[in-house]
N, C-alpha and C positions, 0 to 999 in steps of 0.2 A: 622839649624832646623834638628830635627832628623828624618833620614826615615821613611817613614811608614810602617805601620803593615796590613799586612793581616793574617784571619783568614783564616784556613784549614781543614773544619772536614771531618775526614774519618769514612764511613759506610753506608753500601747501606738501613741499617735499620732505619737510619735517612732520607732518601729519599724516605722511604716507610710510611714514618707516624710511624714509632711503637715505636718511642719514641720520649720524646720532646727535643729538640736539645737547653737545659742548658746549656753548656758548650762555646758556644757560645757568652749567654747572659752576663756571669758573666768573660771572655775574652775582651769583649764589655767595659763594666762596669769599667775594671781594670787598660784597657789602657786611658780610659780619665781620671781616675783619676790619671795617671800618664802623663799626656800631653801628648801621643804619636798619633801623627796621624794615623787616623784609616780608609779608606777608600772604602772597599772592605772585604767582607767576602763571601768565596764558599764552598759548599757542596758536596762530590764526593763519590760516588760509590767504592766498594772495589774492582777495575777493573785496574789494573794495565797501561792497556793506558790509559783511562780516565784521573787517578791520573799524568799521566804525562803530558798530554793537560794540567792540571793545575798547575801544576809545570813553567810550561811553562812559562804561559800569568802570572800567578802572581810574576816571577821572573822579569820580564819587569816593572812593575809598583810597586812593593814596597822589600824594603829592609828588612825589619822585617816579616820572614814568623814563624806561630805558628800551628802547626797542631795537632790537638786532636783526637784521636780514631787511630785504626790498628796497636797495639801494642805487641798482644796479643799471646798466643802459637799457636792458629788454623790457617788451612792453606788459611783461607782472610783476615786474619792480615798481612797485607800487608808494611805501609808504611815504613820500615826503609830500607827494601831490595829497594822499589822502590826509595824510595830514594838516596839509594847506585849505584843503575843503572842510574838512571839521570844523576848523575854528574861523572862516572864512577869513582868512591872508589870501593874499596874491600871492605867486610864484613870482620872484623874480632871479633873474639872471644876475649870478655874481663872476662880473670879469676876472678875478683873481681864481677863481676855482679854474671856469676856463684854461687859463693860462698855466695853472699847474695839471693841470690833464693831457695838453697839446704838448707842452716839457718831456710828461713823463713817457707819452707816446713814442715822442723824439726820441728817447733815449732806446727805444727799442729797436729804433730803424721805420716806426710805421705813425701813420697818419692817423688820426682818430679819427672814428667815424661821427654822423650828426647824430646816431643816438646816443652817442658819450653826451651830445648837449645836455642834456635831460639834465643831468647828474650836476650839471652849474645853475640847478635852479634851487632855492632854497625859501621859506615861506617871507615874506618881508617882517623883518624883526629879530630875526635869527641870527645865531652868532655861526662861525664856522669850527666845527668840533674837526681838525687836521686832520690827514688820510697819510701820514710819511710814506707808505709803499703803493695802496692800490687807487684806483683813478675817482672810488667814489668817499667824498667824503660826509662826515654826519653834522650833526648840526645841535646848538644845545640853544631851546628858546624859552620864554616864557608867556603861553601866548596868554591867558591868564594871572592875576593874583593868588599867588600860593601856591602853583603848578608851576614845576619844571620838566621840561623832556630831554634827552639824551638818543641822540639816533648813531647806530653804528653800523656797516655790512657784515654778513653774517659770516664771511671768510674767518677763523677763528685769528688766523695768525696776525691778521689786522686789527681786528677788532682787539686782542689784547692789548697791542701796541698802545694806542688811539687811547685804550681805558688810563694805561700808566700813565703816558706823558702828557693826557691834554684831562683827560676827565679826573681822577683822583686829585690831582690839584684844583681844580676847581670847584670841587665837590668843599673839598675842606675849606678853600677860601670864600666860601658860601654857610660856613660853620658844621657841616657834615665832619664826621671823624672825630668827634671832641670824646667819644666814649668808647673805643677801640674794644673789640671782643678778644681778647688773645687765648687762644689756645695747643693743646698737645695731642696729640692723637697716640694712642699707645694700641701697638696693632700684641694680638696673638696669635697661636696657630699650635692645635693639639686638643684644645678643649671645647667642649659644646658653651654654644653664647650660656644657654640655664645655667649651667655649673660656675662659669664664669660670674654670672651674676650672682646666684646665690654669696659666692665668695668675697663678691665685693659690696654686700646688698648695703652695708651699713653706708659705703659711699654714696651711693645712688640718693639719698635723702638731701645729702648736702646744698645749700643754697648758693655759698661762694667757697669755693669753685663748685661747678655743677658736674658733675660726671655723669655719660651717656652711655650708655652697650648700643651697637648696631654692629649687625654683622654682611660680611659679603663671599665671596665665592670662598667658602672653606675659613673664611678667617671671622676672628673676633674682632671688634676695636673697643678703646673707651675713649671717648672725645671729655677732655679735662679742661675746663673753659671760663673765664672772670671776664669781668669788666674792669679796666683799670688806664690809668693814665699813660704808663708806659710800662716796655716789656721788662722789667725791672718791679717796679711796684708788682704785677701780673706773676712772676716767678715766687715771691713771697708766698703766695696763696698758692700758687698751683706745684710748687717741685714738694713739699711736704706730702702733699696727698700721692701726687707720683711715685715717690719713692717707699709708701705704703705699698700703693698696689702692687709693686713689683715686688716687694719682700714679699706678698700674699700670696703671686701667682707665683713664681719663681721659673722653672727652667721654661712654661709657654708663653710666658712674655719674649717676644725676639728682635723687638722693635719700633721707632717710632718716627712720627711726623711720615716722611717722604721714603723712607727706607723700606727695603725688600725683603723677601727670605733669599733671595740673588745677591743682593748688597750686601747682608749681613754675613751671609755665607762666605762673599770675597773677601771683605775686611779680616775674617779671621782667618784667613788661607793667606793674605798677605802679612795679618799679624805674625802670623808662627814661621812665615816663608816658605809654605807648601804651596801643593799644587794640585791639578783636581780633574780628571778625563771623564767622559762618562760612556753610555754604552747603551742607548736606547732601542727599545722597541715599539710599544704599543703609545711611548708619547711622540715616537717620529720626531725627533730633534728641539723639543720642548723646551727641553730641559737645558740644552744649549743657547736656546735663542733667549732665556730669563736671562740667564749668564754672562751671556756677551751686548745686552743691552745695557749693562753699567760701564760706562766710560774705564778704560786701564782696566780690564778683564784680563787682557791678554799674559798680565804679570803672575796669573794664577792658574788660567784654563787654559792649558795645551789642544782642546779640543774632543772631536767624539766621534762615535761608529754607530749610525741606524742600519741596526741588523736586523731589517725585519723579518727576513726570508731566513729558514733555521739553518739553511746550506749558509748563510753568511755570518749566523753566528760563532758555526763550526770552522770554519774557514778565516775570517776576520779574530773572531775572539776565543777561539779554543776550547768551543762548549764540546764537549763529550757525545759523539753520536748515541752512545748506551744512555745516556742519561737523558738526551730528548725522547727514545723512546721508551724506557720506565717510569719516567717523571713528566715528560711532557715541558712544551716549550714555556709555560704557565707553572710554573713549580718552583720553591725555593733553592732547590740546587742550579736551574738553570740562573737563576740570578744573580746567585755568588759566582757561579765560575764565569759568563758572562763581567764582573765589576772586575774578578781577578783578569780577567783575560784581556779587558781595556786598562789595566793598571801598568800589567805586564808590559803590554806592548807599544805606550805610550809613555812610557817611563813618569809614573808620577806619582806622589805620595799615596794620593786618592783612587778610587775609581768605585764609580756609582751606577748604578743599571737599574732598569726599570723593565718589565714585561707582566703581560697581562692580557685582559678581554672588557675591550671597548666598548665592543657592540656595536649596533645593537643585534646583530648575529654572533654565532660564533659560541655562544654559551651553551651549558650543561648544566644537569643536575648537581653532580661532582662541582662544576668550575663552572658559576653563573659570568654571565653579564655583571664588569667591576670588579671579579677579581684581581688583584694584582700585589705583584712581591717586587720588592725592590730591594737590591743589593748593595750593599758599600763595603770595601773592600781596601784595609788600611794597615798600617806600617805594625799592628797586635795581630791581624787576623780578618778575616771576613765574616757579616752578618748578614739576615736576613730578615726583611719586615713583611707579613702578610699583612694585606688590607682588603676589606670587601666594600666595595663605597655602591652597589647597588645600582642597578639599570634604572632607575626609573627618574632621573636628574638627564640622565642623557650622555650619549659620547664624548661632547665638547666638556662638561664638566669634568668625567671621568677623566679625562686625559691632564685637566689644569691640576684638577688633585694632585693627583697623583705626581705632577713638574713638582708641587709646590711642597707634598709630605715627604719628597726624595732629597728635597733642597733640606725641609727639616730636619731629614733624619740626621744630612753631614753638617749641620748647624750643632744640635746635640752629640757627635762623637767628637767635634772638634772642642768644645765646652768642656766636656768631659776631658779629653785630653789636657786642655790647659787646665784644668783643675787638678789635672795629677801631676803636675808638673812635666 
């Protein structure tokens, strides 16, 4: 079996919250898709005993060490010197690095400074782990028997790079990858993860494939996952159980692997050759920005109206002044005529609206914090969904819900639709 991998990211601004620690996630990600056992991942401060305390304890427990960030010219980019002191190596200077750093300068119009030096030293014994884009690159050594390190900067877009083209091959040509984990992620959206599970409890036992419930903002997953030699052997085991689950759940399965309730929702607006406007409020263009984040959006979504102010509901989409004042701008009728009203006037098969209470002001006994209705508005007639998702998750959540149960709802009429022919 092969060693395990620990993660190592360097930077104290990871530790401070001010950024979100990526690089970690898609490290995670890489190694089970390459079978390697993964067991441990730490975060350390640009503190040079710190970084040695974890040098330390992670030399003890696994063989594959990969550390991301402190790569960089400034003086708490730290890790390849500490590195160099741990295991006492000398720094030295690689004229080819140099020479690819003064290149890549050139190409900008600018001179490198002497602290780009820094970044041409590497520990003596090291190999050079390539940099294609930015000026620092990482280093793959072995300064011990049975330990490997992999150093990368913590830029994600580089770091990616750097992982495919120089480290995954090496990995394997070192006999890493010989047990590949393949699997399927099957997302839901409509049901609570418990009932979910119950439903699927008898899967959850199985050995090969293993099936997982974890859930994230509002949605289900089941991660359906084997060991197998290639993704061919791995589909034997894994598409039988899948195609269980889905008979099980039926209409809150909506999708899988990489796919959206935005994606799924295009594909079948571009299936049937409709199209789709919408008419927000309380998500302030949400619902548009899911939408238009999938590449060829525009073959579907004509576009949308934040009407937040009720003067531009009335005015933009033809809500009824009687009606915001007996019903209120938070009510089912303003939502339908709201979806009608962005249907109308934007010529399109669809039209979807959303309004409601945020928060965290603004609520009532009648109409707390989290109410919200949403409208869609279709070539049979116009509907209307209450939801109460409750103040105590917060604004930001309420308002994702709420994109993501609206994306739902025209997931399910258009299903419905194709099913009646």
């Amino acid at each position: 079996m092969a060693p395990s991998a620990e993660i190592i990211c360097v930077g104290t601004e990871l530790l401070l919250g001010e950024i979100l620690n990526r690089n970690a996630q898609f490290l995670a990600q890489e190694l089970a898709r390459l079978g390697i056992p993964h067991y441990y991942q730490t975060v350390v401060g640009d503190n040079p005993v710190r970084m040695k305390r974890a040098i330390a304890v992670a030399c003890q427990r696994s063989g594959l060490l990969i550390f991301t960030g402190g790569l960089g010219p400034t003086p708490d980019d730290l890790t390849t010197a500490v590195l160099a002191d741990f295991f006492d190596a000398p720094l030295v200077e690689r004229p080819e690095i140099w020479a690819d750093i003064t290149q890549k300068f050139a190409h900008r119009g600018l001179p490198p400074s002497e602290s780009n030096r820094k970044q041409a030293l590497l520990p003596r014994g090291a190999a050079i782990l390539p940099n294609p884009t930015g000026s620092a690159p990482g280093l793959i050594w072995h300064p011990r028997e049975g330990l490997t390190i992999l150093t990368f900067p913590g830029v994600p877009r580089e770091m990616h790079r750097m992982w495919q083209e120089t480290a995954v091959p090496y990995l394997i040509s070192q006999g890493y990858g010989q047990q590949p984990i393949y699997s399927q992620v099957l997302r839901f959206w409509g049901i609570p993860e418990s009932v979910l599970a119950e439903k699927v409890a008898p899967f959850l036992d199985l050995t090969r494939p293993t099936v997982a419930p974890y859930a994230g903002e509002g949605e289900v997953r089941l991660r359906v996952s084997t060991v197998a030699a290639s993704q061919a052997e791995a589909a034997t085991w894994i598409d039988p159980v899948v195609a269980q689950i889905k008979a099980i759940c039926g209409i809150h399965y909506y999708g899988c692997d990489d796919e959206t309730l935005a994606s799924v929702v295009g594909a079948l607006l571009g299936e049937q050759g409709q199209t789709l406007a919408v008419a927000e409020s309380c998500t302030g263009g949400g619902i548009g920005h899911q939408i238009t984040v999938t590449p060829g959006s525009s073959a579907y979504f004509l576009g949308g109206i934040v009407a937040y102010d009720n003067s531009l509901k009335q005015a933009l989409l033809g809500v009824e002044p009687q009606t915001l004042a007996l019903e209120g701008a938070v009510s089912a009728a303003v939502a339908e005529q709201m979806a009608v009203g962005v249907r109308s006037r934007l010529h399109t098969t669809w039209g979807l609206s959303t309004t409601g209470i945020a928060g965290p002001e603004g609520g009532t006994p009648e109409k707390p914090v989290g109410l919200v209705y949403i409208g869609l508005a279709g070539p049979d007639g116009v509907q209307s969904l209450k939801c109460e998702f409750g103040a105590h998750r917060g604004r930001d959540w309420i308002r994702l819900v709420t994109v993501l149960t609206a994306l739902d709802t025209v997931r399910r009429s258009l299903l419905s639709a194709r099913a009646q022919g």
